[in-house]
N, C-alpha and C positions, 0 to 999 in steps of 0.2 A: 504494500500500500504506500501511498505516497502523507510522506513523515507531517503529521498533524492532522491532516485532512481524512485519511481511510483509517477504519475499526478494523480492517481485515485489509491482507494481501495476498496474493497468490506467489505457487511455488512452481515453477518448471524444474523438474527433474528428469533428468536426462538419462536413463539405466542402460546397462551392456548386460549382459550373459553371465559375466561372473557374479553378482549379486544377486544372493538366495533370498526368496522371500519370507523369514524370519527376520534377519537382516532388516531387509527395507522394515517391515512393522515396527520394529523396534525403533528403527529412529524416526518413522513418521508419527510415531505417537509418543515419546520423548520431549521431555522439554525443551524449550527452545533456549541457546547456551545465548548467555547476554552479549552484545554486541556492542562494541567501545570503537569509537573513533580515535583513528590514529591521525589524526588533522594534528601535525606539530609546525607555528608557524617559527622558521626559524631565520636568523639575520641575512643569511646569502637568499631566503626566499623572497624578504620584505625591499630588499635593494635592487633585487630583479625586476617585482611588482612595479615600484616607485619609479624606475626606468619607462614602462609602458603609463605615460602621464594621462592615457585614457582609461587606466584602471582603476576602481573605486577598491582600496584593501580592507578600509574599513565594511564595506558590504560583502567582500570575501570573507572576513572573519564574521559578521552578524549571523551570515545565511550556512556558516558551515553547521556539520552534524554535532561537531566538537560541542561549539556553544551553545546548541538547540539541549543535548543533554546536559551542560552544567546550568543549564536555567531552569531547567527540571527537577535537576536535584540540589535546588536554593529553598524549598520549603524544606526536606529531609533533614540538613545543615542548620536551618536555624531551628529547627525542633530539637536537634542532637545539641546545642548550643548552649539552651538554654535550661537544660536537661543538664548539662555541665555545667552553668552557672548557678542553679537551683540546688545542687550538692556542694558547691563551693564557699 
């Protein structure tokens, strides 16, 4: 699905011959392993960006997945917070 918009997505799976159908069941009814973005912006990235003076970097970083999940997990953090400052 597409990230905020769809409750559900679809899966294309693609099988060969070697995979036994035990196998497949098992992982189509498995949970799904959580999914972290590797978005690292780093100095030789934001110099290259800055180079193309028609690139907005700040909406590269607003629109990536990186920041879509830590602003999701900004309620978590301040509940875990203040949960530490409530024992403190």
């Amino acid at each position: 699905g597409r990230r905020g918009l769809d409750a559900q997505g679809m899966v294309v799976l693609l099988l060969n011959e070697e995979i036994e159908a035990e196998a497949l069941q098992a992982m189509m009814s498995a949970s799904p392993l959580p999914l972290e973005s590797a978005f690292r912006l780093r100095y030789n990235t934001l110099l290259k960006l800055y180079a193309l003076e028609s690139y907005d970097v700040e909406l590269l970083v607003r629109r990536s997945f990186y920041t879509y999940q830590r602003v999701g997990a900004l309620p978590e953090i301040a509940r875990r917070r203040a949960a530490l400052e409530a024992e403190a």
